[in-house]
Backbone bond lengths (Angstrom), bond angles and torsions (degrees), N, CA, C in turn:
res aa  C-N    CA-C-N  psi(-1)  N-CA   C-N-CA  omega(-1)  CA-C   N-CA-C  phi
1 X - - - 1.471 - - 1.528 108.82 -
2 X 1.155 125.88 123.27 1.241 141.21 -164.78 1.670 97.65 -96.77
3 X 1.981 100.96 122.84 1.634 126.69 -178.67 1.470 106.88 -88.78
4 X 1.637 109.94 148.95 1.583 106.42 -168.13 2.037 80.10 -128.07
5 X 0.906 120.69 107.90 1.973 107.15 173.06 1.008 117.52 74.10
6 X 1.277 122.66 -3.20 2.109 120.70 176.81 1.520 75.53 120.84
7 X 1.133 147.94 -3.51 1.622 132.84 175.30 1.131 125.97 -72.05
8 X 1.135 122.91 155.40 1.823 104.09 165.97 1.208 106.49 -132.69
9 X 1.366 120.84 120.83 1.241 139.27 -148.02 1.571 113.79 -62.23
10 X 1.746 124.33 -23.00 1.257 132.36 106.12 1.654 118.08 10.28
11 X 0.802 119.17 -90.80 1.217 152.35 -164.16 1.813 92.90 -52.41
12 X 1.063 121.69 -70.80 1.293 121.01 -151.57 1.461 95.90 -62.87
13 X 1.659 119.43 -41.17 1.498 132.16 -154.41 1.577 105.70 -62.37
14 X 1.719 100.36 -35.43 1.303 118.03 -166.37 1.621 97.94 -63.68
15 X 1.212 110.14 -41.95 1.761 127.67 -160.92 1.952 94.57 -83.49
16 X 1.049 123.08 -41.59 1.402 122.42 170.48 1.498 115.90 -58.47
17 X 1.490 132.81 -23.82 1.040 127.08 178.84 1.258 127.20 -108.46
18 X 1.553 109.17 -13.07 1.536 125.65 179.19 1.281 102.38 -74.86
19 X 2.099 118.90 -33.68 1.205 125.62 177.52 1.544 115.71 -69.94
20 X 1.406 129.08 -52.35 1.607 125.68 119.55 0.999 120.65 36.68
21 X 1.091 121.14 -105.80 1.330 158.70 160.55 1.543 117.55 -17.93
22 X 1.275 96.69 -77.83 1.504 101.32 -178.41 1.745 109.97 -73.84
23 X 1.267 113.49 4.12 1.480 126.69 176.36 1.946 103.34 -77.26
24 X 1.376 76.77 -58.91 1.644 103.90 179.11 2.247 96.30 -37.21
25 X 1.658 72.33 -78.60 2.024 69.67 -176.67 1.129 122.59 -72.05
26 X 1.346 126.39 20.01 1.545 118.19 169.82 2.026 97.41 -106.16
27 X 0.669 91.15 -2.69 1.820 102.59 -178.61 1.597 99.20 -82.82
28 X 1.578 114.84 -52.78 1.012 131.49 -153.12 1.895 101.60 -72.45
29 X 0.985 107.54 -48.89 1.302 134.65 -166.27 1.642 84.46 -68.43
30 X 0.830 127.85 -85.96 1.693 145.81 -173.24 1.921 94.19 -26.68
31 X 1.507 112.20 -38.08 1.394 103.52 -164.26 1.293 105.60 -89.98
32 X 1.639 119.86 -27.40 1.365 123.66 -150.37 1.989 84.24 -96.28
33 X 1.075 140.08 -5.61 1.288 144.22 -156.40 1.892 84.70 -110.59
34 X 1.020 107.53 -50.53 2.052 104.14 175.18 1.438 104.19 -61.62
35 X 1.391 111.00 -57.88 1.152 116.88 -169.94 2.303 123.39 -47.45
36 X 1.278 84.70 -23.66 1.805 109.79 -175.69 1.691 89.48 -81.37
37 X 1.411 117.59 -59.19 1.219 127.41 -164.88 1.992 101.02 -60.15
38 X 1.272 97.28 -49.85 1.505 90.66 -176.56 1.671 133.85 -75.81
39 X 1.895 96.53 9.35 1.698 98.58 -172.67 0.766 113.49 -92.44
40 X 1.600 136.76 -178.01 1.453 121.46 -137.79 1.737 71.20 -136.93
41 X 1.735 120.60 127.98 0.835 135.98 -179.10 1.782 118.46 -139.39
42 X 1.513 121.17 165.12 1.365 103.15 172.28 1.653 121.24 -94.58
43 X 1.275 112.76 159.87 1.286 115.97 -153.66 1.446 107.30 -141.18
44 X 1.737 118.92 116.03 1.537 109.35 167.45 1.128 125.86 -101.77
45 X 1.278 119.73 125.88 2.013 137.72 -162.71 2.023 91.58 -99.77
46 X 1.582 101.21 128.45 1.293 111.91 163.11 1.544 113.84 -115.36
47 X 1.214 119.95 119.28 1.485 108.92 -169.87 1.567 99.89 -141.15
48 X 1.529 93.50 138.95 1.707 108.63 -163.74 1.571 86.00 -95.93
49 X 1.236 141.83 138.62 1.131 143.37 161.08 1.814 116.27 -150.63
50 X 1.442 86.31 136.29 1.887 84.99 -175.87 1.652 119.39 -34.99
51 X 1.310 125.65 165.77 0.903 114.38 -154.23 2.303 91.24 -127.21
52 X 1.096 98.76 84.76 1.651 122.80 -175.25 1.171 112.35 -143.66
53 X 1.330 100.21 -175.48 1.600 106.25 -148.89 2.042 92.39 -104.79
54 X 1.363 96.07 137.84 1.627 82.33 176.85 1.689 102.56 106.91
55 X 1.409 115.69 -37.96 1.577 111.13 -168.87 1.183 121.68 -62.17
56 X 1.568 119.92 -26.85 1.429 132.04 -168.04 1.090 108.10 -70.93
57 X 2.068 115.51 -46.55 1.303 111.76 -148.66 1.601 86.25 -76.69
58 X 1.123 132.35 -44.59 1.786 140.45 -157.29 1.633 94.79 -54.47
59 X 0.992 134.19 -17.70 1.915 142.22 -147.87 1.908 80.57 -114.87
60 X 1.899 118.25 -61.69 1.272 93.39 -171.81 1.728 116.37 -80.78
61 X 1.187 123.47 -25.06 1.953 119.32 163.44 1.820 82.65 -41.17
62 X 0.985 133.00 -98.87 1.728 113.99 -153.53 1.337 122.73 5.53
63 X 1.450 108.16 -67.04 1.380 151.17 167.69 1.390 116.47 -19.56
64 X 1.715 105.85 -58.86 1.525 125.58 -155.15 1.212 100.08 -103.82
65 X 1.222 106.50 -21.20 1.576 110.79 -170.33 1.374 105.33 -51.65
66 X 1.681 93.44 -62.59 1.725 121.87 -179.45 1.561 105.63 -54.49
67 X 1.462 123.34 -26.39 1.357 108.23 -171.29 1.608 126.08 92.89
68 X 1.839 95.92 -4.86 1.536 114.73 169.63 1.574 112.14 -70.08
69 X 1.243 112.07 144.53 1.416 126.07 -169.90 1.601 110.46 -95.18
70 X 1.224 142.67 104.85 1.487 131.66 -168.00 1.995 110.88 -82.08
71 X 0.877 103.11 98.59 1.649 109.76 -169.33 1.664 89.59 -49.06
72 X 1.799 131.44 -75.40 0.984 132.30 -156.79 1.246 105.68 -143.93
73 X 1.399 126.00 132.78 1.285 140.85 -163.65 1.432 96.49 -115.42
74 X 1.681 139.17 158.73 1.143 129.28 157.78 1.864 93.92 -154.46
75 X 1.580 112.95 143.68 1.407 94.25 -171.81 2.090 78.06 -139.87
76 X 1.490 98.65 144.74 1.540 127.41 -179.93 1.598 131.62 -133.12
77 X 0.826 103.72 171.05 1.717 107.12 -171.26 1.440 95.50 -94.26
78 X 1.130 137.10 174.37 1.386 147.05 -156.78 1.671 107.34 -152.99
79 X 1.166 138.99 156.94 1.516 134.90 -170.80 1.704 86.05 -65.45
80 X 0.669 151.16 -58.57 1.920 158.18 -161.05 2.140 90.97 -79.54
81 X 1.303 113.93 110.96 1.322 108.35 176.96 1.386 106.91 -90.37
82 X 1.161 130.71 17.95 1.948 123.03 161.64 1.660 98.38 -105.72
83 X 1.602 118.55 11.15 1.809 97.86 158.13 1.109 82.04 -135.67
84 X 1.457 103.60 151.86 1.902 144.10 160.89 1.534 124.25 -86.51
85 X 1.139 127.43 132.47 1.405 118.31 173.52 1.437 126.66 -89.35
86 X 1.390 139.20 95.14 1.660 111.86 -156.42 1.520 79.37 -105.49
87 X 1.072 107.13 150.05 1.678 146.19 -175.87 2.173 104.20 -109.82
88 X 1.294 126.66 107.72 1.191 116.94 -158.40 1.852 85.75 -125.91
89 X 1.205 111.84 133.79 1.553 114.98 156.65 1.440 125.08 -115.90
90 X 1.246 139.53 122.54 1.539 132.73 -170.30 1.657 83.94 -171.13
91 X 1.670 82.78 163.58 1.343 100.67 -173.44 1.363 115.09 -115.68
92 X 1.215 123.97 160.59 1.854 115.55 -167.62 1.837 111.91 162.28
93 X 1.372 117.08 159.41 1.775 100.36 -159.19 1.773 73.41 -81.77
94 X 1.668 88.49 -167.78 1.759 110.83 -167.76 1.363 107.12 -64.35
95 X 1.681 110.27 -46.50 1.274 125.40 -148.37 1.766 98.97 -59.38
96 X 1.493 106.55 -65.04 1.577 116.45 164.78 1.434 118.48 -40.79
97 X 1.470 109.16 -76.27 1.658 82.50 -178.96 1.505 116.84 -62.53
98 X 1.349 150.68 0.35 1.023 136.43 142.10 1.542 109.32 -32.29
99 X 1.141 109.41 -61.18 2.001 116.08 -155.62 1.306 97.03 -78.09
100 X 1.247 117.88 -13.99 1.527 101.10 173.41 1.927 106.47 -93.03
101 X 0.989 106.94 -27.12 1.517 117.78 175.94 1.721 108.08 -46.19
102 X 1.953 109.87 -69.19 0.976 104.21 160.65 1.451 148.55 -75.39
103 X 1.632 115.52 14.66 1.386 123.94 158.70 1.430 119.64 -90.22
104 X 1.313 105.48 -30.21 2.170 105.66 165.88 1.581 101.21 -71.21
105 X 1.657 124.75 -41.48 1.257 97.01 -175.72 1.731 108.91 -61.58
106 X 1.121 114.41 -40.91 1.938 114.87 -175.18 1.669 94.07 -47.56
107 X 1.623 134.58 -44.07 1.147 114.04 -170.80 2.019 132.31 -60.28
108 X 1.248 100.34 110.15 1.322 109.14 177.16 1.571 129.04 -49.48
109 X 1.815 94.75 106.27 1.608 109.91 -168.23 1.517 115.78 115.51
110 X 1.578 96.09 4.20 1.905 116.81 177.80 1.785 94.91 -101.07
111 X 1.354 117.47 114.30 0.936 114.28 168.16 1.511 127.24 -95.35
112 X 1.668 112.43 -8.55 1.481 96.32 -169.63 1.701 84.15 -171.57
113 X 1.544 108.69 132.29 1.212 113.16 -177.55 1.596 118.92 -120.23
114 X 1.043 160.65 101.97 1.618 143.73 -162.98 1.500 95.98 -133.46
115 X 1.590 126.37 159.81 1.086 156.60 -170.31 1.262 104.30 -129.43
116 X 2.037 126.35 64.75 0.844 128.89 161.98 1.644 133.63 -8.64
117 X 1.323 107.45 -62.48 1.462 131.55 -169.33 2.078 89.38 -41.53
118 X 0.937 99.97 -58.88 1.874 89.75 -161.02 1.483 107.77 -84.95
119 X 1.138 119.40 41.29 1.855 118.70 161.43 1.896 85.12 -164.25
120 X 1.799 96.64 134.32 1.354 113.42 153.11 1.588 113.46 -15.34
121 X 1.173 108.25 125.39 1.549 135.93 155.04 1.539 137.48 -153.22
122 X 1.181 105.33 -173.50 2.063 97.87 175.25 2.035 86.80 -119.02
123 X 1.234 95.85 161.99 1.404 108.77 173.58 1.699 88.91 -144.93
124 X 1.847 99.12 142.01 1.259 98.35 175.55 1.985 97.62 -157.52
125 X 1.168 114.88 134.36 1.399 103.73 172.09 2.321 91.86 -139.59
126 X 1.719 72.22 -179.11 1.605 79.19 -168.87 1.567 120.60 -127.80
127 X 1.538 113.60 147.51 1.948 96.17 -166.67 1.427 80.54 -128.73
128 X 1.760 112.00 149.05 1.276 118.59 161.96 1.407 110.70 -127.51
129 X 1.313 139.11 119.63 1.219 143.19 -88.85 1.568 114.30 -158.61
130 X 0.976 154.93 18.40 1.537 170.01 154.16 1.812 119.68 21.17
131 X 1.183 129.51 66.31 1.358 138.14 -131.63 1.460 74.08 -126.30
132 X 2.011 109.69 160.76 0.973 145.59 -152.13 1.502 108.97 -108.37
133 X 1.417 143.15 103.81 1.376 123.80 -146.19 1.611 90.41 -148.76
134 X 1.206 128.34 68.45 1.797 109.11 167.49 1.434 112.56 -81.66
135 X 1.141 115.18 142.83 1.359 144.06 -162.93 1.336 111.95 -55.91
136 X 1.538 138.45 108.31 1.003 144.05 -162.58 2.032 103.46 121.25
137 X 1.297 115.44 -165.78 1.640 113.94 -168.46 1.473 111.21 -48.06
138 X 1.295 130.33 -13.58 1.322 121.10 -160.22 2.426 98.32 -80.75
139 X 1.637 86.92 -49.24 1.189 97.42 163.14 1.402 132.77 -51.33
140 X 0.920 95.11 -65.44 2.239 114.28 -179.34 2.019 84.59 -51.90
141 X 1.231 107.29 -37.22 1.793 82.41 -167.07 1.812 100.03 -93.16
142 X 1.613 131.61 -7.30 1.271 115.43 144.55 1.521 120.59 -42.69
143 X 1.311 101.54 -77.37 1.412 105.81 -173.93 1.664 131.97 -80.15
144 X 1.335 86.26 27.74 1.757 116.40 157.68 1.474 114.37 -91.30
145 X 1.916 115.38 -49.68 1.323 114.94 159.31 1.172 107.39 -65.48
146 X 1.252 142.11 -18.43 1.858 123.03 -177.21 1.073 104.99 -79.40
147 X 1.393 137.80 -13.71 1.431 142.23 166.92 1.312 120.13 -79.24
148 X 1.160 114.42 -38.58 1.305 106.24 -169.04 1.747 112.18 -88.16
149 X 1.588 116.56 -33.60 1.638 133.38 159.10 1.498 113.16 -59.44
150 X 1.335 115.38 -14.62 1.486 116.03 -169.72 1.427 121.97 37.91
151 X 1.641 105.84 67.95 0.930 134.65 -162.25 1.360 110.43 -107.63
152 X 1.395 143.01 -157.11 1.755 135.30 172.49 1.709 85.88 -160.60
153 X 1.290 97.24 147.67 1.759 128.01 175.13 1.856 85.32 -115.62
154 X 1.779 90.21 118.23 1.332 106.88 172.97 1.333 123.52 -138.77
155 X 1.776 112.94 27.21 1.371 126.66 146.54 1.538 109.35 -171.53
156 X 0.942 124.35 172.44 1.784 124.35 -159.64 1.449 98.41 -157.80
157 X 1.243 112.27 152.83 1.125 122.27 162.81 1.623 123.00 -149.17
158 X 1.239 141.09 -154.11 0.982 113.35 167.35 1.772 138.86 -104.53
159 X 1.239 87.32 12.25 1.911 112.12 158.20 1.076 126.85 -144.64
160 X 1.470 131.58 1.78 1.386 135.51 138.89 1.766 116.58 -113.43
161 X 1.265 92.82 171.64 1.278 111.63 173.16 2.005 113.20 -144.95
162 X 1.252 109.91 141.87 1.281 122.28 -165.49 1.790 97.56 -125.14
163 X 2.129 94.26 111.00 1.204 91.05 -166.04 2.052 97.18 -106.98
164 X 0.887 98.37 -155.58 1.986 103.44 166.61 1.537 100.63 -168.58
165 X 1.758 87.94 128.71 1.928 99.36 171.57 1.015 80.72 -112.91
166 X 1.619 104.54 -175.71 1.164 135.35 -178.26 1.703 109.69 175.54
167 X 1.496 107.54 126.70 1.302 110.13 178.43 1.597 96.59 170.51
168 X 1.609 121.92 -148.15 1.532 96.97 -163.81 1.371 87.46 -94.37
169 X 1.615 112.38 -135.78 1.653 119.83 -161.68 1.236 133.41 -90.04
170 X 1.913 86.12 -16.50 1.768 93.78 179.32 1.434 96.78 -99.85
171 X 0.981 140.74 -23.86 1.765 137.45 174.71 1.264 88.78 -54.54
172 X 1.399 119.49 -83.37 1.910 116.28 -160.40 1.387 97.63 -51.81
173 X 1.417 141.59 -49.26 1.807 107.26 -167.78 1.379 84.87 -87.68
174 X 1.195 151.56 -53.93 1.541 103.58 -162.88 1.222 136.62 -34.71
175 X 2.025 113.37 -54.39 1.323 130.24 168.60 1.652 109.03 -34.07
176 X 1.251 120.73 -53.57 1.563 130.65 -178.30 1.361 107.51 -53.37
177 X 1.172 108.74 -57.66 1.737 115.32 174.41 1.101 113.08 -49.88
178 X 1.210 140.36 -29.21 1.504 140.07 -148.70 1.786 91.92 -115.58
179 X 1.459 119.12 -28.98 1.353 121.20 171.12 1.478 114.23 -68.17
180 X 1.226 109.85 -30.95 1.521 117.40 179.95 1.623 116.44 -27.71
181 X 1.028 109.36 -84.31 1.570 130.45 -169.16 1.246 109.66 -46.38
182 X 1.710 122.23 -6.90 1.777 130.06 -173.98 1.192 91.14 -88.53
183 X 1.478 113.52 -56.96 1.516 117.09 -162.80 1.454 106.79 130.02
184 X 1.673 113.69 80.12 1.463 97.49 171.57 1.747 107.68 -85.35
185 X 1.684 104.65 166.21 1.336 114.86 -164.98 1.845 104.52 -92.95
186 X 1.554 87.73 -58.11 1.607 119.21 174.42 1.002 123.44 -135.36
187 X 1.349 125.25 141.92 1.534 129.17 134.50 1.221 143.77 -111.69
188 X 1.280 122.28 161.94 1.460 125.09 -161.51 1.567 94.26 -142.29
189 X 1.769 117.80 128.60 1.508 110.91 170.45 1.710 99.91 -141.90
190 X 1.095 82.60 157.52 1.723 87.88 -178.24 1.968 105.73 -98.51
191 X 1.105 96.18 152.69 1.586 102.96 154.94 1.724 120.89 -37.93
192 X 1.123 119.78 162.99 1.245 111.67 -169.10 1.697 84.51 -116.56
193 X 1.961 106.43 160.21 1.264 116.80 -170.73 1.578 77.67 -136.92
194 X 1.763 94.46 154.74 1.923 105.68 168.72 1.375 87.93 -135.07
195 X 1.152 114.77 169.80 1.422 140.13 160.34 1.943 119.31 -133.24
196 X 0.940 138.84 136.91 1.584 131.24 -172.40 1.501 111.08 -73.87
197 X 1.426 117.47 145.81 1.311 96.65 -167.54 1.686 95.18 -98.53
198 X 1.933 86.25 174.63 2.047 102.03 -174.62 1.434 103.47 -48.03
199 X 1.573 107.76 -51.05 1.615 109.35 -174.64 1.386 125.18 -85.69
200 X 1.377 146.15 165.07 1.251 145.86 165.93 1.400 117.09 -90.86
201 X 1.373 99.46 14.80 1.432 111.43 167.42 2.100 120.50 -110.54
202 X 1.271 85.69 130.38 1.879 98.69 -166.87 1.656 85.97 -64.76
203 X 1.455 124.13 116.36 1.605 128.07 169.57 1.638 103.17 -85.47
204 X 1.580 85.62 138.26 1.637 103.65 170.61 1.479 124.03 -61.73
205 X 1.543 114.87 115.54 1.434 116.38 176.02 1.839 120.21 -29.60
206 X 1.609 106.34 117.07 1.394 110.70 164.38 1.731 113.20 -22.47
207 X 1.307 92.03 153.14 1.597 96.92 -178.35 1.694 106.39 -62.98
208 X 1.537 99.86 -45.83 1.342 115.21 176.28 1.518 122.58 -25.85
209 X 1.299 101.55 -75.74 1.714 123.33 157.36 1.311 117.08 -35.79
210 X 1.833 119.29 -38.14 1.751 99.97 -176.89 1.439 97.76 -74.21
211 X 1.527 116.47 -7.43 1.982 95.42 -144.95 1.776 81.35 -84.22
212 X 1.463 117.31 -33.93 1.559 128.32 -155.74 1.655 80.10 -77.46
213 X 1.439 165.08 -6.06 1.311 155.29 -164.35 1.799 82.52 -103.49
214 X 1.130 92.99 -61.46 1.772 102.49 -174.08 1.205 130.71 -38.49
215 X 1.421 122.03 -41.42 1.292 148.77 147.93 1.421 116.25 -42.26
216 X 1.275 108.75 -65.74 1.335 117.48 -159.89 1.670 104.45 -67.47
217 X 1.514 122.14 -12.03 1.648 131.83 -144.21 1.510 74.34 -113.26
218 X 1.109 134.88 -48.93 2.234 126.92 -159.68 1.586 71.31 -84.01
């Protein structure tokens, strides 16, 4: 093997491809890191905005402008009753709902804008639910699922029953799914609300919740 300076020409080839290489995966990395950034995912918007007439629609034109679709809207009173909390769900990559994040904050009478989805929180919305229940097994196996979803029966009659869950998104449609096959009549669901949690740590689903995932999956 023929030496070039104390080198061995070996030597350099080895060092040309390791450099290569790690070229290769720093390329790779760089694309697959855009590529995360650019997928189209769901996203929860908390936005403090005065509480007047007119504020909502100016918050959803943002929205429409872009051509974004708002899955579930929910709007609340706040400890201070001259601001509102609207709660926004739609889906869209980061970069966008970023730019829409910082164009509601520019809107005058928007006091506070956050993009729940990327720091710890709870998400919870609520369905009230009108299912098919005549008296005898059809019933006893409603309020077999109201037990096991930890759910509440909050009117009855004598062939339906009108129950209410509440928990995040896969509890309420599972429960729904599993109501299916009785015969639901109606439903009614609200927008979903989050709040950030105490810790910066994502907490492990209640036991409760795995057994109601468990159920809902056989």
């Amino acid at each position: 093997m023929k030496e070039f300076e104390g080198f061995r020409i070996a030597d350099w080839a080895g060092k040309g491809q390791r450099a290569k290489s790690q070229g290769i995966e720093q390329i790779q990395s760089i694309y697959w890191k855009s590529e995360i950034r650019n997928c189209i995912v769901r996203h929860t918007l908390s936005i403090v905005v005065a509480d007047q007439p007119g504020e909502l629609s100016r918050i959803v034109g943002l929205f429409s402008a872009r051509g974004f679709n708002i899955e579930t809207i929910s709007v609340g009173a706040t400890l201070d009753p001259q601001w509102a909390r609207v709660t926004i769900v739609t889906r869209g990559d980061d970069r966008t709902i970023d730019q829409i994040c910082k164009q509601c904050a520019r809107l005058a009478r928007v006091r506070d804008v956050q993009d729940v989805t990327t720091r710890p929180h709870i998400e919870r919305e609520m369905a009230l639910i009108t299912v098919n229940a005549q008296p005898g097994l059809q019933r006893q196996e409603v309020l077999n699922l109201v037990g096991v979803f930890r759910a509440k029966v909050v009117d009855i009659s004598h062939e339906q029953i009108v129950v209410e869950a509440s928990g995040n998104k896969e509890k309420v449609e599972g429960f729904i799914e599993m109501l299916k096959p009785l015969g639901i009549h109606e439903i009614t669901r609200t927008g979903r609300i989050a709040i950030g949690r105490l810790s910066n740590v994502e907490a492990v689903a209640p036991a409760d919740e795995e057994e109601v995932f468990a159920v809902a999956a056989s």
